[in-house]
C-alpha positions as CSV (number, residue, x, y, z in Angstrom):
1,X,0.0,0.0,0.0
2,X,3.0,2.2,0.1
3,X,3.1,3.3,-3.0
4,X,0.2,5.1,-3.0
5,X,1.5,8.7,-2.4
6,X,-0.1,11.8,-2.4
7,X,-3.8,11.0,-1.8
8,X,-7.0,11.5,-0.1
9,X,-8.5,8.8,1.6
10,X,-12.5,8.4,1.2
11,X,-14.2,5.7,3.2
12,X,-17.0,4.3,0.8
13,X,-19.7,1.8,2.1
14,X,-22.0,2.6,-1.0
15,X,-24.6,4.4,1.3
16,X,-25.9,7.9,0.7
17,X,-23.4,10.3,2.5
18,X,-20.3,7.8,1.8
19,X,-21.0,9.0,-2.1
20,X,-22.0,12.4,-1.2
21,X,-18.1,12.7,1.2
22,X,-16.5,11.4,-2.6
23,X,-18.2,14.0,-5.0
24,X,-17.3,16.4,-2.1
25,X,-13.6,15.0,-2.4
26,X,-13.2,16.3,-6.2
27,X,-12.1,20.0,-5.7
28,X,-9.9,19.4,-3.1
29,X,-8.3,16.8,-4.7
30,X,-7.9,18.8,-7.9
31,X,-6.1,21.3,-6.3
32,X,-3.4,19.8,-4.3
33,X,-3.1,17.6,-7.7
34,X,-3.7,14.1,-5.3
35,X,-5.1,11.1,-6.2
36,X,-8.1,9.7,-4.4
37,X,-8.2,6.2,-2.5
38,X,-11.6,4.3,-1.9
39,X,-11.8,2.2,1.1
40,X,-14.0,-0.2,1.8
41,X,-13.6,-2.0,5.4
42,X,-16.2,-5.1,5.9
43,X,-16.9,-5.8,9.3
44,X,-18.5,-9.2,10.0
45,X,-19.0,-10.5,13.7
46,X,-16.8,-13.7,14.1
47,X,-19.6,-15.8,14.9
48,X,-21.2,-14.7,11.6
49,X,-18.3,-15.3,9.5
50,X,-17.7,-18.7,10.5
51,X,-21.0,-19.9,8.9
52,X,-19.5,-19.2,5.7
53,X,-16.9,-20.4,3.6
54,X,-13.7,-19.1,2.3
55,X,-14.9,-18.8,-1.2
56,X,-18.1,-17.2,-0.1
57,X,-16.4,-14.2,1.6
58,X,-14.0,-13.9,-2.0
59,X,-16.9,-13.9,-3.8
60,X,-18.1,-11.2,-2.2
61,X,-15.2,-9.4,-1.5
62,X,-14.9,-9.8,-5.7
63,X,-18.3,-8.1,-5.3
64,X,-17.3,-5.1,-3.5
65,X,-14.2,-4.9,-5.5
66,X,-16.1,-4.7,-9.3
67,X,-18.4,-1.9,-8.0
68,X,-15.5,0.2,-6.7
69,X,-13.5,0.3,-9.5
70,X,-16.8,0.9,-11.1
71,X,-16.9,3.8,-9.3
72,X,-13.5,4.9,-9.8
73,X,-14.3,4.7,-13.3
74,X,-16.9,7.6,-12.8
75,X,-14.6,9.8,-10.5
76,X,-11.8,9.6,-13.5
77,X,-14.7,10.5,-16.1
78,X,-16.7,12.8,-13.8
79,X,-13.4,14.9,-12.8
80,X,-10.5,13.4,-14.7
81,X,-9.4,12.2,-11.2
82,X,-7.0,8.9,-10.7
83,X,-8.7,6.9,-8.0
84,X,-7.7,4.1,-6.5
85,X,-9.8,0.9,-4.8
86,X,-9.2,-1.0,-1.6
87,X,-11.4,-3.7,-0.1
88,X,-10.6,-4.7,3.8
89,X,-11.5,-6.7,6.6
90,X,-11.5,-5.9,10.2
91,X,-13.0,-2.8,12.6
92,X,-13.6,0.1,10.2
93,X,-13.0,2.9,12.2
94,X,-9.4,1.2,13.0
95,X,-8.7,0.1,9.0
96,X,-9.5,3.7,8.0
97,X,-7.1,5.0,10.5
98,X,-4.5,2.5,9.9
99,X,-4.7,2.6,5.8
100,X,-4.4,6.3,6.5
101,X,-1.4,6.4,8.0
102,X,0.0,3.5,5.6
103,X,-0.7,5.5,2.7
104,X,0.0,9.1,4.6
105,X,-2.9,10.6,3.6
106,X,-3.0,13.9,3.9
107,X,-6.9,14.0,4.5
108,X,-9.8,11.8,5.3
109,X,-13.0,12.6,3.6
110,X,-16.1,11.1,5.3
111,X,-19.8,11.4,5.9
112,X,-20.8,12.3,9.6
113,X,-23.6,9.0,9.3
114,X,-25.1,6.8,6.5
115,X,-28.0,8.9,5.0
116,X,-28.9,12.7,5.3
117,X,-31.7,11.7,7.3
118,X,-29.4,10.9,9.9
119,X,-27.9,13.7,9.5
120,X,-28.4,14.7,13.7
121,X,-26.1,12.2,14.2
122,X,-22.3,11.3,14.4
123,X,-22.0,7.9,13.4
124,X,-19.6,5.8,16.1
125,X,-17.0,4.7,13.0
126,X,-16.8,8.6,12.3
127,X,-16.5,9.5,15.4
128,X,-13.6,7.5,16.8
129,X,-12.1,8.3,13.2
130,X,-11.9,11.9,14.2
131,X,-10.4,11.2,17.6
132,X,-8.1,8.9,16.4
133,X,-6.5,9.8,13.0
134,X,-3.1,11.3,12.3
135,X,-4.5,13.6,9.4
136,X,-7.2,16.1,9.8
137,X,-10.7,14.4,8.7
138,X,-13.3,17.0,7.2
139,X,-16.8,15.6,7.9
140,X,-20.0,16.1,4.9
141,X,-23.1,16.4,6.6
142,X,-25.5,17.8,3.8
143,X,-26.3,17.5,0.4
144,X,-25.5,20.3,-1.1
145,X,-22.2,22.7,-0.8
146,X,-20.6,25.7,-2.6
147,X,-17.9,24.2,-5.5
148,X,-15.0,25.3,-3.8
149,X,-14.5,27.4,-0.5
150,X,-15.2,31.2,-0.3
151,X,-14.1,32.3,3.7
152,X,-13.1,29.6,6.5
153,X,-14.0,30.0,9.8
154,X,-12.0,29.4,12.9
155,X,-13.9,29.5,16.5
156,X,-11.3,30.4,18.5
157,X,-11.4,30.4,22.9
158,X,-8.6,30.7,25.6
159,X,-7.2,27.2,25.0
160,X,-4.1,27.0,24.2
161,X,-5.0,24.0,21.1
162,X,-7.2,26.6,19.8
163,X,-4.3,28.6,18.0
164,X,-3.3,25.0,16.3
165,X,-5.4,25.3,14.1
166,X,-4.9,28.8,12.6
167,X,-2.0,27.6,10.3
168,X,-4.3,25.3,9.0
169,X,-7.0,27.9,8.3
170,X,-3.5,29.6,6.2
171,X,-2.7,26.7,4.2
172,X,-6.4,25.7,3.6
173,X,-7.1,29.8,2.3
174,X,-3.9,29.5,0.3
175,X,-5.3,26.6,-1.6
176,X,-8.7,27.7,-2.3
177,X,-8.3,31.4,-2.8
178,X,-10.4,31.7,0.3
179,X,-10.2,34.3,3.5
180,X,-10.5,33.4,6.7
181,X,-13.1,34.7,9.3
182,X,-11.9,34.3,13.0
183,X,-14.7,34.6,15.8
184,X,-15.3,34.1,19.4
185,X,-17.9,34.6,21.7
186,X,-18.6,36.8,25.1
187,X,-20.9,35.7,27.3
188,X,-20.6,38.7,29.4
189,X,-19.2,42.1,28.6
190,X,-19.0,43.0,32.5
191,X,-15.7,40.6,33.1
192,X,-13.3,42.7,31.5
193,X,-10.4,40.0,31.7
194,X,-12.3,37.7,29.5
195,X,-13.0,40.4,27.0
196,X,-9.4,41.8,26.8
197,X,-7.9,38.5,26.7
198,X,-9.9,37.8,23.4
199,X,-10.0,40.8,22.3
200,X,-6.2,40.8,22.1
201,X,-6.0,36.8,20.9
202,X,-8.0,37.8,18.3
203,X,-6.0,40.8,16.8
204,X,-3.1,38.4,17.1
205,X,-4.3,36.3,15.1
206,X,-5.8,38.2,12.3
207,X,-2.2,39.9,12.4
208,X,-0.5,37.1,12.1
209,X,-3.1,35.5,9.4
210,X,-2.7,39.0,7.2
211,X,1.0,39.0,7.7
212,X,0.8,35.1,5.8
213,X,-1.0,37.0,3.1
214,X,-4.5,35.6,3.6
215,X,-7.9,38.3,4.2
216,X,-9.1,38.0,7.1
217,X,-12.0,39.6,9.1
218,X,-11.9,38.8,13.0
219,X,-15.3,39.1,15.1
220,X,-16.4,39.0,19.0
221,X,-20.3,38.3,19.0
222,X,-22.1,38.4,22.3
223,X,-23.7,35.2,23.3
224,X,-27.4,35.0,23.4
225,X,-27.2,31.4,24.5
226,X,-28.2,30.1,28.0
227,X,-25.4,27.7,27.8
228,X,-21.5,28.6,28.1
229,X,-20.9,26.8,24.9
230,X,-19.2,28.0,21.4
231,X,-21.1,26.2,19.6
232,X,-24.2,27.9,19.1
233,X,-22.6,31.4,18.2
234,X,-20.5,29.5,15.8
235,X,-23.2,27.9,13.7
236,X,-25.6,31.0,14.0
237,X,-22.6,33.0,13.1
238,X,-21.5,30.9,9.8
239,X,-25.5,30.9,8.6
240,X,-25.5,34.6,9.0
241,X,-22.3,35.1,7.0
242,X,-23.5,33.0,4.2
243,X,-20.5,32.2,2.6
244,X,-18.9,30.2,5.3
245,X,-17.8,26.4,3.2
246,X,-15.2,25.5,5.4
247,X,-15.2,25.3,9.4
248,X,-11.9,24.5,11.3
249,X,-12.0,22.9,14.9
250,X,-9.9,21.0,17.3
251,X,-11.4,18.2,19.2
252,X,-9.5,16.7,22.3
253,X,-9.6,19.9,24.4
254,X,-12.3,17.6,26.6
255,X,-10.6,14.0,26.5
256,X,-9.0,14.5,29.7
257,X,-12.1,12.9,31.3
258,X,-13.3,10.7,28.7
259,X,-10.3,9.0,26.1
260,X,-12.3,7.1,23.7
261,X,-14.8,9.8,22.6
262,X,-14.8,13.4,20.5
263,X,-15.8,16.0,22.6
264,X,-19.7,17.0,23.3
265,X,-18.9,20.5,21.7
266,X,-16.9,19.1,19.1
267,X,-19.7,16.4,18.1
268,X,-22.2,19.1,18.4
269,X,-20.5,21.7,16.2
270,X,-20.0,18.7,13.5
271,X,-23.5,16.8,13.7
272,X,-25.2,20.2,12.9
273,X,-23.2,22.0,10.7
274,X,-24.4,22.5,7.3
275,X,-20.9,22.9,5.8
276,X,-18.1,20.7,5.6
277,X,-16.2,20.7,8.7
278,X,-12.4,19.6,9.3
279,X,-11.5,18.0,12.6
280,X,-7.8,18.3,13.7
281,X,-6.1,16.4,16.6
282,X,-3.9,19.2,18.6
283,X,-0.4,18.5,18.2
284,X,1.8,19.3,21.5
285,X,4.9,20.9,18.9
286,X,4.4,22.4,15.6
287,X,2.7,22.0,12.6
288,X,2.2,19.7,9.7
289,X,1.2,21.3,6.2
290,X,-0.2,20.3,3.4
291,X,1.8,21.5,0.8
């Protein structure tokens, strides 16, 4: 599997939003000039699997196999884009993270559940994909999005992970042609610590963004929520702005208590987003680009 460089990895299981996350895949791909990889990981309980015979799983692993490369047919025809097919065995959310790091993807493209009617819901494979993988994943959870990526948003707070991902927000802006729109939210304009510290975090940060040559436009919104959460200002605030396509979020600020799930903020920010959003792991030194 090695030799598969310079790729995006796309887990398809054939359902609605697996296909949805690979037309979504296209633009990206295009850009950085990368080759996409199909994965398909069948999980069958042991029990199961043993009631069958060896050449009853081949034939239907030769199954799965014909209609990939079926389908990498269409992505070369649709959008003249190499793709490549691989059919596995084993837990899915750990093959997609494995083959990922295998193949050094530099993203994982998924669906946040099966069909947009579950569209409420992180699925458990997605889930422990974004708490888990090396690369950042960016999550589809509707139909429809804008061909390309106009402004990115980045939710910043007084975490120090928060500032990961503002190189990220650079690099992705770079690629598309996009700005970046930085926001936070006060919950009270009587503690005046709070609102200088992100006042001045936030003029740092669209300094620094400006100085990388990206636009950017930085914001502090008071909160009309009950709750002390980001997450409501941030999706009010990208459906005001209307031409939000990308969000950028970290998602292990809140593991300390609970290893083997994303956060509640972080699940709730991506469950009901209506655009894309990529999910980054912080990283305790430095960066990794994707250039």
């Amino acid at each position: 599997m090695s030799e598969i460089a310079n790729n995006i990895l796309v887990p398809v299981d054939f359902q609605e939003m697996s296909l949805i996350a690979l037309k979504q895949s296209y633009n990206l791909a295009k850009l950085l000039n990368h080759s996409i990889v199909m994965l398909y990981v069948s999980e069958e309980p042991g029990i199961i699997k043993g009631l069958f015979s060896v050449d009853d799983f081949e034939k239907r692993r030769g199954v799965i196999q014909k209609k990939l490369e079926e389908l990498a047919g269409e992505v070369k025809n649709e959008a003249g884009i190499p793709a490549k097919v691989m059919v596995l065995e084993g837990r899915i959310h750990e093959e997609i993270v494995k083959t990922a790091e295998i193949l050094q993807s530099k993203f994982i493209i998924m669906g946040t559940n099966s069909t947009l009617a579950d569209k409420k819901m992180l699925g458990a494979n997605t889930s422990r994909v974004i708490r888990s993988a090396g690369c950042p994943v960016i999550t589809i959870n509707s139909e429809h999005h804008y061909d390309g990526c106009r402004s990115i948003l980045l939710p910043l707070d007084l975490t120090q992970e928060t500032r990961q991902k503002v190189t990220w927000g650079i690099e992705m802006a770079k690629l598309f042609g996009a700005r970046v729109k930085v926001m936070s939210a006060l919950w009270s304009k009587n503690n005046e610590l709070i609102y200088t510290q992100l006042v001045r975090q936030l003029k740092q940060v669209s300094d620094f963004i400006e100085a990388a040559g990206v636009e950017c436009k930085a914001e502090l919104v008071e909160s009309t929520a009950v709750e002390k959460s980001l997450v409501p200002n941030v999706l009010r605030y990208a459906n005001e702005q209307d031409d939000v396509d990308l969000i950028i979020i970290m998602t292990q600020q809140e593991l300390a208590i609970v290893d083997f799930f994303v956060s509640s903020n972080a699940q709730e920010l991506i469950r009901n987003a209506n655009v894309p959003v990529m999910s980054i792991i912080p990283k305790e030194l430095g960066f990794t680009t994707i250039m």
